[in-house]
C-alpha positions in Angstrom: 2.8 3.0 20.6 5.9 4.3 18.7 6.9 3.1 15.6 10.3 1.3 15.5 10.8 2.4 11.9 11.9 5.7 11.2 9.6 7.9 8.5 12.5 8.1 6.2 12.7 4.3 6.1 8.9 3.7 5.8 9.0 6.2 2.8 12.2 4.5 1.1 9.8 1.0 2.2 7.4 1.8 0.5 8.5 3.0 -2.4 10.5 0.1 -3.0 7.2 -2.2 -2.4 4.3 -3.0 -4.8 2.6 -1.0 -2.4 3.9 2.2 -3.7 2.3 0.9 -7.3 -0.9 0.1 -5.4 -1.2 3.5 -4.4 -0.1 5.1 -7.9 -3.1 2.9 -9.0 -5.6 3.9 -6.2 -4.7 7.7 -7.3 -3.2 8.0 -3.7 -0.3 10.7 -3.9 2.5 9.1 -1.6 2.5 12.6 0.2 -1.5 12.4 1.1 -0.8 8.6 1.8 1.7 9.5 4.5 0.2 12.5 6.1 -3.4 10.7 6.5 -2.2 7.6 7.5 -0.3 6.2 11.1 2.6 4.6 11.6 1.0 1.7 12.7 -1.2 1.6 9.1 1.8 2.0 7.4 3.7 -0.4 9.1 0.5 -3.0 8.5 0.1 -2.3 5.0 4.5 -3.1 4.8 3.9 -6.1 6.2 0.6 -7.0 4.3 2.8 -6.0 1.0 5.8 -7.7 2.0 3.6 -11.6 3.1 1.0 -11.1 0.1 0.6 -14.2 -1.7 -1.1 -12.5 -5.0 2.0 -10.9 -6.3 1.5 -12.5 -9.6 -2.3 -11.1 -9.7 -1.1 -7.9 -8.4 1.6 -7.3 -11.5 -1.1 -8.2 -13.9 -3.5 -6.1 -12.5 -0.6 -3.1 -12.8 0.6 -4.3 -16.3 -3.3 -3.2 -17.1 -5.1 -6.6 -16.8 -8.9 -6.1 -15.7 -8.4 -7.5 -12.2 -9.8 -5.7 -9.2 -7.7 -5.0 -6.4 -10.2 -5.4 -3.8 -9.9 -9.4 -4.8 -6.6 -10.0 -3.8 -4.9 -7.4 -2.0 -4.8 -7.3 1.4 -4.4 -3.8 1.7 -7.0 -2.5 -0.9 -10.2 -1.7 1.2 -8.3 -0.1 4.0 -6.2 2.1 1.7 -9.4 3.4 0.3 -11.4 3.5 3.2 -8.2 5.8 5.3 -7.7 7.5 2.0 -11.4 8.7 0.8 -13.4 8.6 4.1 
């Protein structure tokens, strides 16, 4: 099935998301996140990013609180099974 977002506007997405910070965090190069991942993961982990009810843990957790991000986000575990498998 074909995405109904363009590439360009997943990438400008994403970077505008806490997803992008998620990645930075994960050690996931946006360049490596996008050529190893669908349009369809990309567009679940958006909407994941975009409904998450954990913002507050997930700022805290960037801002360099001891919080593990397999806890509370949604998009964790797949990220770093697609990324490192």
């Amino acid at each position: 099935m074909k995405s109904q977002i363009s590439r360009e506007e997943q990438v400008v997405m994403v970077q505008g998301m806490l997803l992008s910070n998620m990645l930075e965090h994960l050690s996931i190069p946006l360049n490596q996140y996008f050529r190893k991942t669908s349009d369809c993961d990309r567009e679940r982990h958006i909407l994941n990013c975009k409904r998450c009810s954990c913002l507050k843990e997930c700022v805290h957790m960037l801002l360099g609180d001891d919080i593990n991000p397999e806890t509370f986000c949604p998009n964790c575990r797949d990220l770093k099974r697609l990324m490192y498998n």
